[in-house]
LOROFI-157658 format. One line per 8 residues: number of its first residue (from 1); their letters; for each residue x, y, z of N, C-alpha, C. Coordinates in nm, 2 decimals, padded with zeros to 4 digits. Layout:
N
NUM = A = X:Y:Z:X:Y:Z:X:Y:Z; ... .
***
This chain:
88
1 = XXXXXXXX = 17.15:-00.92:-00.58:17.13:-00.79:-00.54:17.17:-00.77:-00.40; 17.22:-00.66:-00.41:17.31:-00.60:-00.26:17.17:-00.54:-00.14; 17.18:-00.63:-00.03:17.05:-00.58:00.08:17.17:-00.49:00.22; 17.13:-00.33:00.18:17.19:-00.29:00.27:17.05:-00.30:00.40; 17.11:-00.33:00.57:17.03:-00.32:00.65:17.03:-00.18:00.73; 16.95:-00.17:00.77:16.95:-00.03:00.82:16.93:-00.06:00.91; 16.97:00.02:01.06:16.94:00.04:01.22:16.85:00.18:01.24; 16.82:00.18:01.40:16.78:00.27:01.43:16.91:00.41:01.44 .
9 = XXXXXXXX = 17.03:00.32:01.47:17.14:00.42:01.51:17.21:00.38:01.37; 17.14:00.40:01.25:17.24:00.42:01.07:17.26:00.59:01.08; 17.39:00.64:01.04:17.41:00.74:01.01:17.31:00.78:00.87; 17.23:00.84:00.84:17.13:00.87:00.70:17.26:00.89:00.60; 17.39:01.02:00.62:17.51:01.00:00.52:17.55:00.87:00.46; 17.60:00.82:00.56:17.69:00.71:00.53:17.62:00.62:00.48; 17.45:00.61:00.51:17.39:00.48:00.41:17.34:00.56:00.28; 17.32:00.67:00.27:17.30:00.70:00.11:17.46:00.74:00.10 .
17 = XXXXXXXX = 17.57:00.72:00.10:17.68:00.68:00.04:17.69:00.57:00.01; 17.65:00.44:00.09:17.63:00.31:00.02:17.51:00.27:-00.09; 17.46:00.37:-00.07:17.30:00.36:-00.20:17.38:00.39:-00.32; 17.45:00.52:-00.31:17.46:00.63:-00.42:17.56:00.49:-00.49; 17.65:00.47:-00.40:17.80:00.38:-00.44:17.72:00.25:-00.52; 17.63:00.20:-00.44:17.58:00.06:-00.52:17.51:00.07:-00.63; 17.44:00.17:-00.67:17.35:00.22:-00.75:17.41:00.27:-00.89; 17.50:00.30:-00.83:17.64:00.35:-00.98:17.70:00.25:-01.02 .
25 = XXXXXXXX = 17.72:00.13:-00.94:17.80:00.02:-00.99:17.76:-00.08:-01.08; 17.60:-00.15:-00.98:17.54:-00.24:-01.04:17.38:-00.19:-01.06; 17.32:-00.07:-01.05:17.21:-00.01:-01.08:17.06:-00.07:-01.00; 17.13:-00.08:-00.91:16.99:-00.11:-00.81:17.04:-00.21:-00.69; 16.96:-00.16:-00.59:16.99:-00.25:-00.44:16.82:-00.23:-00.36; 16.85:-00.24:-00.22:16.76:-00.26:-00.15:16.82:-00.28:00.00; 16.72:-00.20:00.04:16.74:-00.16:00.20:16.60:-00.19:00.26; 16.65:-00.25:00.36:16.59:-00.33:00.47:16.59:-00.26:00.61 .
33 = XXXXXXXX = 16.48:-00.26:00.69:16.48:-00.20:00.82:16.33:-00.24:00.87; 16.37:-00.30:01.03:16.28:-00.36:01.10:16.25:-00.22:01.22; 16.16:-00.20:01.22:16.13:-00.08:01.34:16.08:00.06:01.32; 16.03:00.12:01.34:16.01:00.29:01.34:16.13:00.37:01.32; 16.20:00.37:01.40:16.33:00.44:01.40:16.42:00.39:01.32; 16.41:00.29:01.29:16.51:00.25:01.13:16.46:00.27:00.99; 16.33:00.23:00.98:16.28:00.29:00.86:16.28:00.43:00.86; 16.25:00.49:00.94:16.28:00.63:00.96:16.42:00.73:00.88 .
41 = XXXXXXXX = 16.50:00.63:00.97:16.63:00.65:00.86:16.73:00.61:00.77; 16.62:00.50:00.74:16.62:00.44:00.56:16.58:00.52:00.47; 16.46:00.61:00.52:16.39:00.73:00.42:16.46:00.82:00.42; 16.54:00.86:00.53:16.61:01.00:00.49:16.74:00.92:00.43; 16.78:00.84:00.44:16.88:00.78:00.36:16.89:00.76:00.19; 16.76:00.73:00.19:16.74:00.76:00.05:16.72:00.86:00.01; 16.61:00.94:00.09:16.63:01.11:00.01:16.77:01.19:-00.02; 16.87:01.16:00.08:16.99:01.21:00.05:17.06:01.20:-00.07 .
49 = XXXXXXXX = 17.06:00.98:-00.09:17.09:00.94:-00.18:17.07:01.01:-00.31; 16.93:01.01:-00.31:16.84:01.09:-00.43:16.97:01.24:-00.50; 17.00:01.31:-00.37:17.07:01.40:-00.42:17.18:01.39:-00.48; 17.20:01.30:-00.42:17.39:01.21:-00.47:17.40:01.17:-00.61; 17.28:01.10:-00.66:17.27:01.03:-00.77:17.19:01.15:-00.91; 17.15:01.27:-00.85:17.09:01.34:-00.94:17.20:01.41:-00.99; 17.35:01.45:-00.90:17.45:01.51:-00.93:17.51:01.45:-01.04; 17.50:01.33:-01.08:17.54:01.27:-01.19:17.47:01.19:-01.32 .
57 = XXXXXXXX = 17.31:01.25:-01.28:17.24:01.28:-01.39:17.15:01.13:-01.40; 17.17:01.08:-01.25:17.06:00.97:-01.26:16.94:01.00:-01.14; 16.82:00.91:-01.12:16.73:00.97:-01.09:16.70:00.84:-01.03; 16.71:00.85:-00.88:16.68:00.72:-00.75:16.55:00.70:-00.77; 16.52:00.58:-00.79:16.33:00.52:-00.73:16.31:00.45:-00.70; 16.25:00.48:-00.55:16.21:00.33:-00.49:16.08:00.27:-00.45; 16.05:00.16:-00.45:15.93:00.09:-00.46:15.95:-00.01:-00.28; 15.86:00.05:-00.18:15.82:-00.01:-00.04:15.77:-00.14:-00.06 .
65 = XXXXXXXX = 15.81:-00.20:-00.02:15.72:-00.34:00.03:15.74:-00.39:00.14; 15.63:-00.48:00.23:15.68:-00.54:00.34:15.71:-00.65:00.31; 15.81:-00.69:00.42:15.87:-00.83:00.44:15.87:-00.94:00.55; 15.87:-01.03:00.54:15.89:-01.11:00.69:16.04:-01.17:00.75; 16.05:-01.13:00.84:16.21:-01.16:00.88:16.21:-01.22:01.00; 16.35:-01.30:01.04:16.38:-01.37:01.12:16.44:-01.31:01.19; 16.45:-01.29:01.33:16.51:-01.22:01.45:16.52:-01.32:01.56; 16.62:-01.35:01.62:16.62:-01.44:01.76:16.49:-01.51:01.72 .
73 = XXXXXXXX = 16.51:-01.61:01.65:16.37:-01.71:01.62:16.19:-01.65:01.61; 16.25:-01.50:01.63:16.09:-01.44:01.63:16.07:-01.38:01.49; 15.95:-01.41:01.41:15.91:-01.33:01.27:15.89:-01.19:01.33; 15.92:-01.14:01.22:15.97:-00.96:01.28:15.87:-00.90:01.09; 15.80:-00.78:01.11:15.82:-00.72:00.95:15.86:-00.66:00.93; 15.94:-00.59:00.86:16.02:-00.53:00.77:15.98:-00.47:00.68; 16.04:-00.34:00.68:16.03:-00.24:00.53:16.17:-00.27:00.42; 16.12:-00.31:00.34:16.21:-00.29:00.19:16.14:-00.22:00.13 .
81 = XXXXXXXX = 16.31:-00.13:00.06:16.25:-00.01:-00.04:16.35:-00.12:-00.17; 16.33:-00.14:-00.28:16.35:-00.18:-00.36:16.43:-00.05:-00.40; 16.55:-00.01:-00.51:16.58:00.10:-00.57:16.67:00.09:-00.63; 16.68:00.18:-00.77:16.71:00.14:-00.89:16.71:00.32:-00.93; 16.82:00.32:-01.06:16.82:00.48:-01.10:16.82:00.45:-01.25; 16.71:00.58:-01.31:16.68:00.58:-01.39:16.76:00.70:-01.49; 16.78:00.68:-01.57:16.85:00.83:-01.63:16.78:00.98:-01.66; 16.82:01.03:-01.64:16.72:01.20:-01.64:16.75:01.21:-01.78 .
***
């Protein structure tokens, strides 16, 4: 499964173009973001997504969970949205 990462400085377009694009291909990915301001716009990345993928009659859903990640040898947590499209 494809782990897109997300920053605080992710364009929200350009990573629900990579949602909408992976989500069509192999029907589910996951996005990862360490911080306030990148989960931040992980969520609007997916809501966008949402629109992208309803235009062709599928239906984005994601499931949060935290994670533990490695950063410069420091454990860091992390939001994963797990996400997957369902058909309308």
């Amino acid at each position: 499964m494809d782990i897109l990462r997300v920053s605080a400085n992710s364009s929200p377009n350009s990573v629900a173009g990579a949602i909408a694009s992976i989500v069509r291909s192999s029907g589910q990915t996951e996005i990862q973001s360490v911080g306030a301001g990148a989960t931040n716009q992980a969520v609007k990345s997916i809501a966008v997504a949402r629109g992208y993928l309803a235009a062709v009659g599928l239906d984005l859903v994601c499931f949060p969970e935290f994670s533990t990640v490695e950063i410069n040898g420091e454990e860091r947590t992390a939001m994963r949205f797990v996400c997957f499209a369902l058909s309308e």
